[in-house]
C-alpha positions in Angstrom: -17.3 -14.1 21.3 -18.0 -11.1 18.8 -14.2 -10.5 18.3 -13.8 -14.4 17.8 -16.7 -14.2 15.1 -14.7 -10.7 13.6 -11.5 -13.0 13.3 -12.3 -15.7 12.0 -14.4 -13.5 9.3 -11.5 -12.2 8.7 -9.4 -14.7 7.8 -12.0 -16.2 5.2 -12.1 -12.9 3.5 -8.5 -13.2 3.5 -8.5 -16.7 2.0 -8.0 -17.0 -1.5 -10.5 -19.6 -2.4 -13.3 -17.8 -0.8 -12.5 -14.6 -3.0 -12.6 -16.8 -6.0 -15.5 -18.2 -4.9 -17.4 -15.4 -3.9 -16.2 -13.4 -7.5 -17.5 -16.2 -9.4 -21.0 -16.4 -7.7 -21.3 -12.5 -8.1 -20.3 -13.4 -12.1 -23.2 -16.1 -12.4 -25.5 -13.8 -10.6 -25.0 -11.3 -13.3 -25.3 -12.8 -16.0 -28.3 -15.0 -15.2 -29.5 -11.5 -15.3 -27.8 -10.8 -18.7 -28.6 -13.9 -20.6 -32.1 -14.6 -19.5 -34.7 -15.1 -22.8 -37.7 -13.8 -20.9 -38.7 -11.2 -17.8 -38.7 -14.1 -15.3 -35.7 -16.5 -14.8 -36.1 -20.4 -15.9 -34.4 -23.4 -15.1 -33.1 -23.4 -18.2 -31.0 -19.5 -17.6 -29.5 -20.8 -14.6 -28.7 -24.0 -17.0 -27.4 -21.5 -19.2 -25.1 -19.1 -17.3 -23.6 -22.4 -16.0 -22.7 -23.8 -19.2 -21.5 -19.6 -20.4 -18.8 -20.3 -17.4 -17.3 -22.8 -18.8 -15.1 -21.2 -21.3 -14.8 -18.2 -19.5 -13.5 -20.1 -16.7 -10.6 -21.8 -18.7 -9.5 -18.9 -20.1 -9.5 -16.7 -17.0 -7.3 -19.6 -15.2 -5.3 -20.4 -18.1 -4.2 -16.5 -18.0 -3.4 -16.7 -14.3 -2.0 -19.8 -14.4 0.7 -19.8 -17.3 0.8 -16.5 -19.3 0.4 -14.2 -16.3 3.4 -15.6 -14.3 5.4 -16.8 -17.5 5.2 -13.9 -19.6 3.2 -10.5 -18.2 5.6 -11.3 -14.7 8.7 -11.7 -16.4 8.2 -8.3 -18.5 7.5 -10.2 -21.7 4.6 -7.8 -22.8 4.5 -8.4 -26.7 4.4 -12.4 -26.5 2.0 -11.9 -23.4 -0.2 -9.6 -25.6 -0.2 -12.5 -28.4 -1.1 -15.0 -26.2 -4.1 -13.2 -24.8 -5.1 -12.9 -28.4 -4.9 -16.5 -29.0 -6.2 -17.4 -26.1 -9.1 -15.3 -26.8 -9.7 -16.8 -29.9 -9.7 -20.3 -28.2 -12.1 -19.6 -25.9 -14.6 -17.9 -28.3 -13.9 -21.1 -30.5 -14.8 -23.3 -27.5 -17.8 -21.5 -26.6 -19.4 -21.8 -30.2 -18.3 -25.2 -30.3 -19.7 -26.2 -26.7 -23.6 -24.2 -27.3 -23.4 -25.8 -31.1 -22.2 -29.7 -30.8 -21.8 -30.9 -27.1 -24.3 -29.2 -24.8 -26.9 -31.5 -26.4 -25.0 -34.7 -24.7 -24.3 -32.8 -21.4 -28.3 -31.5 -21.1 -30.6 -33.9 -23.2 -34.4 -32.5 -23.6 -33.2 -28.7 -23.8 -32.6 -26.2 -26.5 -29.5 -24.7 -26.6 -28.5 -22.2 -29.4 -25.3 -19.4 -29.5 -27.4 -16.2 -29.2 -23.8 -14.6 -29.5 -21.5 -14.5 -32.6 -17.8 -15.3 -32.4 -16.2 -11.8 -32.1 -19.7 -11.1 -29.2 -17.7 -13.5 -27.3 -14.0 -12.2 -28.3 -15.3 -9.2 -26.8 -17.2 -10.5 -23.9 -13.8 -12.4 -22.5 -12.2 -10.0 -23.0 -13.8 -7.6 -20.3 -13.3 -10.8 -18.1 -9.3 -11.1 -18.8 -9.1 -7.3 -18.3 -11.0 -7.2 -15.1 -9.2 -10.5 -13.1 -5.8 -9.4 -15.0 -6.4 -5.9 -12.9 -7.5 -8.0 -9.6 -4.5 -10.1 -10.1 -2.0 -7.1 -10.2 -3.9 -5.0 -7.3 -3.7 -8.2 -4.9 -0.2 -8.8 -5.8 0.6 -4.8 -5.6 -1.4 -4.9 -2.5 1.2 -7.8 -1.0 4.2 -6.3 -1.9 3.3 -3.1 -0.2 2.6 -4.9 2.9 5.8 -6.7 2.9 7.6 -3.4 2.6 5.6 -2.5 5.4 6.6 -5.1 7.6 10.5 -4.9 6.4 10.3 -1.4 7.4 8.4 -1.7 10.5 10.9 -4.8 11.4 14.3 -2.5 10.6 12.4 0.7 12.2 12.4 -1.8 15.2 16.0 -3.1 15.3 17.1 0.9 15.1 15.2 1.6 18.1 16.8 -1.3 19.8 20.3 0.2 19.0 19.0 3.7 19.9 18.3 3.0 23.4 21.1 0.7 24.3 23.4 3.4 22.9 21.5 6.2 24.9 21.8 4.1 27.9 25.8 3.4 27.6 26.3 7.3 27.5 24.2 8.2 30.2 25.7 5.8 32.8 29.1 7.2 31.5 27.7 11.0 32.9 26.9 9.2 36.1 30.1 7.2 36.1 31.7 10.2 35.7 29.6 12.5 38.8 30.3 9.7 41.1 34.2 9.4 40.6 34.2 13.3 41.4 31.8 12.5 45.1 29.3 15.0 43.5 26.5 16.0 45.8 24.4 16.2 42.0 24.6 12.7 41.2 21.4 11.5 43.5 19.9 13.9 41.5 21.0 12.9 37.9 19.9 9.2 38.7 16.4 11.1 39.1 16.5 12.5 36.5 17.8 10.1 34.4 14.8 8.0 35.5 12.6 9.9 33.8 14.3 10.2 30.9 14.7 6.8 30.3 11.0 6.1 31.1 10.2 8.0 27.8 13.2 6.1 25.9 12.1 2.5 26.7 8.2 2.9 27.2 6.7 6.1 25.4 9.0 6.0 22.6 8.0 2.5 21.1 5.9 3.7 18.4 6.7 5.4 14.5 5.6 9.1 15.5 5.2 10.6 18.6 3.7 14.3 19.6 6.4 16.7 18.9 5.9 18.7 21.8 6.1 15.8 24.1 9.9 15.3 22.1 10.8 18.2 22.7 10.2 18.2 26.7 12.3 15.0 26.7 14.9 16.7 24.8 14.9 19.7 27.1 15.2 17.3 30.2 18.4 15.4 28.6 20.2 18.7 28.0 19.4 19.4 32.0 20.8 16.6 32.9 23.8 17.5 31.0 24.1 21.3 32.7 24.9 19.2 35.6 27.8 18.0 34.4 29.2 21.4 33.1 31.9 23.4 33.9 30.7 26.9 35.1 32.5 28.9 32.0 30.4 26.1 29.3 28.5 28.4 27.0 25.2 26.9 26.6 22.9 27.5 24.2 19.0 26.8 23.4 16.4 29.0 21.3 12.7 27.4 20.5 10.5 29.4 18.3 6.5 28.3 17.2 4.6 26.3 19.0 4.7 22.6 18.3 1.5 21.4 19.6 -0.2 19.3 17.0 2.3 18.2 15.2 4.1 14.6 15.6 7.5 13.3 14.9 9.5 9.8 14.9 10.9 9.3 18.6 14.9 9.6 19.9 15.0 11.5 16.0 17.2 14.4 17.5 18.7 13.1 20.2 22.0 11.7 18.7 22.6 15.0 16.9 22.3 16.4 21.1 24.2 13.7 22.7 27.2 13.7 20.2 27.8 17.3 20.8 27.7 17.0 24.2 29.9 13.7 23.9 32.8 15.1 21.6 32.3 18.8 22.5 32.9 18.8 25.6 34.9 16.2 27.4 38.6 17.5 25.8 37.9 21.2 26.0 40.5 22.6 28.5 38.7 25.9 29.1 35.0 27.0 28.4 33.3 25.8 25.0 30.0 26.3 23.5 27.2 24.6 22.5 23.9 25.8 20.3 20.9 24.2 19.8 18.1 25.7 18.2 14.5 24.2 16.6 11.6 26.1 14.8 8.4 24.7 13.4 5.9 26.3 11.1 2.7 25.2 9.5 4.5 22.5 7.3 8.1 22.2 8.5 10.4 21.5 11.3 13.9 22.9 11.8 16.5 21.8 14.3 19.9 23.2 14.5 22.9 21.7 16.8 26.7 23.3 16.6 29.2 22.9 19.2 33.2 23.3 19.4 35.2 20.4 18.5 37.1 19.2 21.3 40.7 17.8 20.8 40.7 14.3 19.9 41.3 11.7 22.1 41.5 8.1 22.3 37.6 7.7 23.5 36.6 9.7 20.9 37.7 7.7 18.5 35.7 4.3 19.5 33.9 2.1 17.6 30.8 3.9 18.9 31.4 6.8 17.3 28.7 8.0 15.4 26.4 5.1 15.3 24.0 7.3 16.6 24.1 9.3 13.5 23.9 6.4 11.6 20.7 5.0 12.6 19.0 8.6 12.0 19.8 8.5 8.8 18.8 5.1 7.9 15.0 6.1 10.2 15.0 9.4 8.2 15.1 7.1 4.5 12.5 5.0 5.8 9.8 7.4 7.8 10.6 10.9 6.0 11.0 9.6 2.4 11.8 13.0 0.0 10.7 15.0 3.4 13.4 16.1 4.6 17.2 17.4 4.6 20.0 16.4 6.7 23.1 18.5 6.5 26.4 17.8 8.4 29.1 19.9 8.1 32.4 18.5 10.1 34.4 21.7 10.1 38.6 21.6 11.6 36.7 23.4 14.9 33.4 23.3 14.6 30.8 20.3 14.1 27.7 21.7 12.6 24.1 19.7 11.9 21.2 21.2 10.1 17.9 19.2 9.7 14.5 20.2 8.4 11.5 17.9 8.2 8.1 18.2 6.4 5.2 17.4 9.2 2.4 19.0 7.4 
């Protein structure tokens, strides 16, 4: 029942009209205060702050409804900034000529006099066009950011659904591969590979993750890949620091570990070496893969290739934003990646 009450709350704040309707009552509140003649508030201030409205009302709407969108929208700041003026001057013209001639017809047995002079209530709009101008721009700064938001949380979402597929495809071609040879250590890659993709389809569907938890994934992929090793493969990995704490976008590293492992490895007709290094400090986050190139082949060269790296790069522009550096340096033997990340 509460959480009914929250929601629905929540969508009349959201609602436009209620926002103009609750900025308007907070206005009148105001200046019944302002305007009043005596200590106490009369009939005739509440008459009064109603009637003050009027103008202030047409020119606050005629801003937002024509000059705002025509002009201040479309970058046309100097004829925006001469039609505020002249709007201005309208209103302050209707306001002395509502409280002087007409407000007698509207409210017969009362007084009503102009306490204010004509540049009073230049000045007086113009706080109002200045304040619902700025509302105007924060609400409509406010929406854009939230549609970049969702656009980034909606391609964020499509990567990952690439990611895993992609993960998938090249871990059933290591088992593929096990079985064809009878190897005794294929029950225990499907195991392994179990876990694995427990973390790729359920604990990696979110922006950030713990970096340590990452990292134990990561050393559990490259185990699964020992398996699949010949004995003379050099082998690589070195962690320094301690990376609990500290968080980082899921399946980021992996495709830099799978591809060398993929191309690295599966033409080399003796031996070959892989490194793989990572480091974090108090701010950053460096991880380090190299491995020999292995002679091209015909699967190397599918339309696969490198997708992986791909959607890193295109996650890296949207989560780490001017924090951080990618370098890949595609040497004649040697395939080299270097990446550091701020995660202060």
């Amino acid at each position: 029942m509460i959480k009914k009450m929250l929601s629905v709350l929540g969508r009349l704040i959201q609602s436009r009209p209620i926002q103009h309707l609750a900025f308007w009552c907070l206005s009148f509140l105001v200046l019944v205060n302002i305007l009043r003649v005596s200590a106490e508030i009369h009939h005739i201030d509440l008459i009064y702050a109603l009637v003050f409205h009027l103008p202030i009302l047409l020119v606050v709407y005629l801003n937002e409804a024509i000059l705002f969108p025509r002009l201040l929208a479309k970058n046309k700041y100097g004829w925006y900034l001469l039609s505020i003026v002249i709007l201005l001057a309208f209103g302050a013209e209707f306001y002395l000529q509502l409280f002087e001639r007409w407000i007698d017809y509207l409210f017969p047995g009362y007084y009503f006099i102009a306490y204010y002079t004509f540049w009073d209530i230049l000045l007086f709009f113009a706080v109002y066009l200045v304040l619902t101008t700025l509302i105007k721009l924060a609400r409509a700064w406010f929406r854009i950011n939230q549609v970049e938001q969702e656009k980034t949380t909606s391609e964020l979402r499509a990567l990952r659904s690439q990611l895993n597929p992609h993960f998938l495809f090249n871990s059933l071609n290591n088992l593929y591969s096990l079985t064809r040879k009878k190897s005794d250590l294929a029950p225990q890659l499907v195991l392994k590979l179990s876990d694995i993709l427990r973390y790729v389809i359920y604990d990696a569907e979110t922006n950030f993750i713990s970096l340590e938890k990452e990292l134990h994934f990561l050393k559990k992929y490259i185990e699964v890949q020992r398996i699949r090793l010949e004995p003379d493969f050099n082998l690589e990995v070195d962690q320094k620091g301690d990376p609990s704490g500290f968080k980082i976008a899921p399946l980021l590293l992996l495709p830099f570990v799978e591809n060398a492992f993929k191309y690295g490895t599966d033409n080399l007709n003796t031996g070959g070496r892989i490194s793989i290094a990572w480091e974090n400090s108090d701010n950053d986050f460096q991880f380090f893969v190299a491995n020999e190139k292995a002679v091209e082949n015909d699967s190397s060269k599918d339309e696969y290739k490198g997708m992986g790296i791909q959607n890193v790069r295109k996650r890296l522009d949207l989560l780490y934003p001017d924090k951080h550096e990618l370098v890949i340096d595609d040497q004649q033997k040697r395939y080299l990646v270097k990446l550091k990340l701020s995660i202060k």
